[in-house]
C-alpha positions as CSV (number, residue, x, y, z in Angstrom):
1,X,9.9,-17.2,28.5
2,X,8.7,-16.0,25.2
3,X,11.3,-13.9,23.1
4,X,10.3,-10.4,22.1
5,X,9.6,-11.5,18.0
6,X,7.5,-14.1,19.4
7,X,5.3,-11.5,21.6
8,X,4.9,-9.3,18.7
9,X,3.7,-12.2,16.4
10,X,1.0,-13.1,19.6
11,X,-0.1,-9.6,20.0
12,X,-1.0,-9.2,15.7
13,X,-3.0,-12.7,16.4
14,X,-4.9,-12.0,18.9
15,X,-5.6,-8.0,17.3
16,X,-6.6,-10.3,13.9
17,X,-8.5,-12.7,15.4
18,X,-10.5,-10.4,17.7
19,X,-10.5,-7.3,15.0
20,X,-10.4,-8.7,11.7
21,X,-12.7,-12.5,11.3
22,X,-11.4,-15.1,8.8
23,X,-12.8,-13.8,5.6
24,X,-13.4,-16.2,2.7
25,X,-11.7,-13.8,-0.4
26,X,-8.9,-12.5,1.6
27,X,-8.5,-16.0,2.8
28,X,-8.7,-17.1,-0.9
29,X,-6.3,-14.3,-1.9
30,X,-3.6,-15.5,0.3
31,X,-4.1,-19.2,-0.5
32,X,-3.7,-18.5,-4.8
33,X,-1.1,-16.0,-3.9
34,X,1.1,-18.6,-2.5
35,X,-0.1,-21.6,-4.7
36,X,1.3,-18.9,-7.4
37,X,4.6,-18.6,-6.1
38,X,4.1,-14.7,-4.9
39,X,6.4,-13.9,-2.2
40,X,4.8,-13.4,0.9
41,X,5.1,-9.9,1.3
42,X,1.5,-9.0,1.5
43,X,0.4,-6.4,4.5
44,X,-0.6,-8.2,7.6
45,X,-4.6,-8.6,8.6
46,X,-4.7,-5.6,11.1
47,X,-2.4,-3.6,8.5
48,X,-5.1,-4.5,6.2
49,X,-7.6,-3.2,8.2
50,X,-6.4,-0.1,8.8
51,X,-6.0,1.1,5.2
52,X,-9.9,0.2,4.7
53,X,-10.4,2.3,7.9
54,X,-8.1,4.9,6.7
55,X,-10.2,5.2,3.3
56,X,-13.4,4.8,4.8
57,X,-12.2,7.9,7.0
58,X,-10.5,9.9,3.9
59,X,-14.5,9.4,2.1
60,X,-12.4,7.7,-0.5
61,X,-14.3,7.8,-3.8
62,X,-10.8,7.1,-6.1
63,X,-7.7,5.7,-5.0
64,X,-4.7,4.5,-6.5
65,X,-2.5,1.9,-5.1
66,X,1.2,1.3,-6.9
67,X,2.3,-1.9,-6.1
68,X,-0.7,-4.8,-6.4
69,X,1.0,-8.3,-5.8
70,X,-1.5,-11.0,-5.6
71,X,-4.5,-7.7,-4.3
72,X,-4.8,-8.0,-1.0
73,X,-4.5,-4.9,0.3
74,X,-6.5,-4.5,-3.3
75,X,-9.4,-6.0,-1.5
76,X,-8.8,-4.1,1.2
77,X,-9.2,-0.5,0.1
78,X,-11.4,-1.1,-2.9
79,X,-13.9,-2.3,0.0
80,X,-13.8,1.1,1.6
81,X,-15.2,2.7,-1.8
82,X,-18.5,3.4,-2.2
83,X,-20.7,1.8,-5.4
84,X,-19.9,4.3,-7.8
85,X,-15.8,4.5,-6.9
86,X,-13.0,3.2,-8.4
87,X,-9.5,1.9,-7.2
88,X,-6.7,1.7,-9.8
89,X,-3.7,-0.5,-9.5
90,X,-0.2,-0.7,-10.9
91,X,1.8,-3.7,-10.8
92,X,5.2,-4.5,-13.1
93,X,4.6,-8.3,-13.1
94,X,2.0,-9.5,-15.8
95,X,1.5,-13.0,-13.7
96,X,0.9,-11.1,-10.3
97,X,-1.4,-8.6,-12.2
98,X,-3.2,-11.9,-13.1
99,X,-3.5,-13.5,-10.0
100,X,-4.8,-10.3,-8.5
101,X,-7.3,-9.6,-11.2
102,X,-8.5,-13.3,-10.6
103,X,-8.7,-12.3,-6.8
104,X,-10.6,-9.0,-7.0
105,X,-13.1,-10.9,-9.8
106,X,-13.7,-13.9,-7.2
107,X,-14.0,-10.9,-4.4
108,X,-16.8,-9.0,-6.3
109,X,-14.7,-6.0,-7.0
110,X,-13.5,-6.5,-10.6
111,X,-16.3,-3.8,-11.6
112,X,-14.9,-1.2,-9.9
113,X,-11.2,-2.0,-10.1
114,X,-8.8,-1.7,-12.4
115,X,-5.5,-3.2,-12.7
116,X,-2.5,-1.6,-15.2
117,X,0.4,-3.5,-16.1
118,X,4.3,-2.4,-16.6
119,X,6.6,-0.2,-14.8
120,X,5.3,1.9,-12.2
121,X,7.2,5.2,-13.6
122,X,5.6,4.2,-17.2
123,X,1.8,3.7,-16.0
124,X,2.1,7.1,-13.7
125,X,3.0,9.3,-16.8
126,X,0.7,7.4,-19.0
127,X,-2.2,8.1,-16.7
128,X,-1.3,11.6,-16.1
129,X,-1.7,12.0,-19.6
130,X,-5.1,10.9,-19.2
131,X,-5.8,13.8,-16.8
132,X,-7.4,11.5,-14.6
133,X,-10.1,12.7,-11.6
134,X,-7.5,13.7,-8.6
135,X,-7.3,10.4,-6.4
136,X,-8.0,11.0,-2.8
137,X,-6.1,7.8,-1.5
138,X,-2.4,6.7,-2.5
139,X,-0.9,3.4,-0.9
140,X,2.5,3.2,-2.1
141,X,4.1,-0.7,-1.8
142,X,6.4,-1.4,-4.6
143,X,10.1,-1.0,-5.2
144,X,11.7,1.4,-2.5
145,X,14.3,2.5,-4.9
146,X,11.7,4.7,-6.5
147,X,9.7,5.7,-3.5
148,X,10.5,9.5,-3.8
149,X,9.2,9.2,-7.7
150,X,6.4,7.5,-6.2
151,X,5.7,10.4,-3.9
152,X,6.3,12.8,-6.6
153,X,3.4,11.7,-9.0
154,X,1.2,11.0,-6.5
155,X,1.2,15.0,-5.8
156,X,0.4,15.4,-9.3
157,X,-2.6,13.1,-9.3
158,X,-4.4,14.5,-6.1
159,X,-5.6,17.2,-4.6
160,X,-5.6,19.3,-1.2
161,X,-6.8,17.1,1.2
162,X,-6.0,13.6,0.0
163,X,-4.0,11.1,1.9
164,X,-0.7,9.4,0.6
165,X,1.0,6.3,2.4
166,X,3.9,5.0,1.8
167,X,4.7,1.5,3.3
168,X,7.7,-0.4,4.8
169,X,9.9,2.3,6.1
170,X,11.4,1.5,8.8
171,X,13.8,-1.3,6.6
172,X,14.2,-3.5,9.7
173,X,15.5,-0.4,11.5
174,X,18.0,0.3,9.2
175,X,16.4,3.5,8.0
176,X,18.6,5.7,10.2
177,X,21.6,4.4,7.6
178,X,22.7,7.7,6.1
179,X,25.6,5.6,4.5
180,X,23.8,2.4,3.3
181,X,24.7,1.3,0.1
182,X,21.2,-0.1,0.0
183,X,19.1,1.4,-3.0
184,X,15.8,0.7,-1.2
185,X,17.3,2.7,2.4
186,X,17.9,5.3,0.1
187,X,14.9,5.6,-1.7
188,X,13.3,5.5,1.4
189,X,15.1,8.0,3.5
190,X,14.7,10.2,0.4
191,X,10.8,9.2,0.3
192,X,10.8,10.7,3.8
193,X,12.8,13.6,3.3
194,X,10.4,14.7,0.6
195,X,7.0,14.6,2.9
196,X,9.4,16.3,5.2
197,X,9.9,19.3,3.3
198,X,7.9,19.4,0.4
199,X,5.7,23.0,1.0
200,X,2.2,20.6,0.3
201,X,2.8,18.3,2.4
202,X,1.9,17.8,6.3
203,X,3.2,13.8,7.8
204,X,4.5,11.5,9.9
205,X,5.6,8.2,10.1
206,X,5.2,4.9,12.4
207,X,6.8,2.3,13.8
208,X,5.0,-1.3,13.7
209,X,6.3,-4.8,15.3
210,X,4.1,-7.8,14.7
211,X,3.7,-10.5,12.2
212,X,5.6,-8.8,9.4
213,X,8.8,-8.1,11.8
214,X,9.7,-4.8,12.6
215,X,8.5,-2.5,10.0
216,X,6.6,1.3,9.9
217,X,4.9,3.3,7.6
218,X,4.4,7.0,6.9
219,X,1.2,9.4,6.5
220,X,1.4,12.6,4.5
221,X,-2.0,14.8,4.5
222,X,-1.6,16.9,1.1
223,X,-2.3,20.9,1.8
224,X,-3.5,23.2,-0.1
């Protein structure tokens, strides 16, 4: 009899196989993320899918993503834009930022991506000093420490109405911790505590089991 991991990881194959076809640049992306030495952290097919769903149902014209890796969930989103939008990118690694630009180029989406080097904290104030267009989509996937930061500036840089996720929440279950001495738990749990309360915003958050183990996300809608 199967064990209960091994379930979950039949389930996401049969959603991704039926759901979400091989595709040659996300293939691609995957295969020169590994040959790079990237850790496999990317989000799973059918999490994949559902962020290009999500910004296809938000009418996405800009989004902004912190965290890029090797720009799969790059491809992703930036699909869901129409010819004349833009997705911007933030990664702290200069040879990840390189191996994701290569991946959006071979994609097709290098003309209407962008992707910023440095600290995540850094590039946020930088491009609030730009007084950039609000961005109507944030997918937040880099270090948990900072999720509440993360959260915090990407209020600044939207507007009423746009959508902000925030991946990897549940921490293996280990979110309920009030005590860990876990930065990430914490940053997380304080993530959460901010959509909880925080007057502009309205959201939830969701358990997932599959592929990538047991893991969740959370939704915030921002109000007027």
């Amino acid at each position: 009899m199967s064990t209960e991991p091994d379930r979950w990881t039949a389930v996401d194959a049969y959603f991704t196989e039926l759901l979400t076809p091989a595709d040659p640049a996300l293939t691609a992306a995957l295969q020169e993320s590994e040959a790079a030495g990237l850790p496999a952290i990317n989000v799973a097919p059918n999490q994949g899918k559902l962020l290009h769903l999500l910004a296809q149902l938000q009418g996405a014209h800009r989004i902004l993503e912190i965290g890029t890796l090797g720009g799969y969930s790059t491809i992703w989103l930036a699909r869901a834009l129409p010819a004349d939008g833009h997705l911007l990118t933030l990664e702290y690694s200069p040879e990840h930022a390189g191996v994701a630009r290569a991946n959006l180029a071979r994609a097709g989406l290098d003309k209407i991506t962008e992707v910023r080097t440095g600290p995540a904290l850094d590039s946020l104030a930088a491009l609030h000093a730009e007084s950039p267009a609000p961005f109507d989509l944030v997918f937040i996937d880099a270090d948990k420490v900072n999720n509440p930061h993360y959260v915090e500036w990407a209020l600044k840089l939207t507007r009423p109405g746009s959508l902000i996720i925030v991946d990897n929440v549940v921490r293996g279950g280990h979110v309920t911790d009030a005590d860990s001495d876990d930065p990430g738990i914490q940053g997380t749990r304080a993530a959460l505590e901010l959509i909880a309360s925080h007057p502009k915003l309205d959201g939830t958050a969701v358990q997932t089991v599959g592929t990538k183990g047991y893991d969740g996300f959370a939704l915030a809608r921002v109000l007027d």
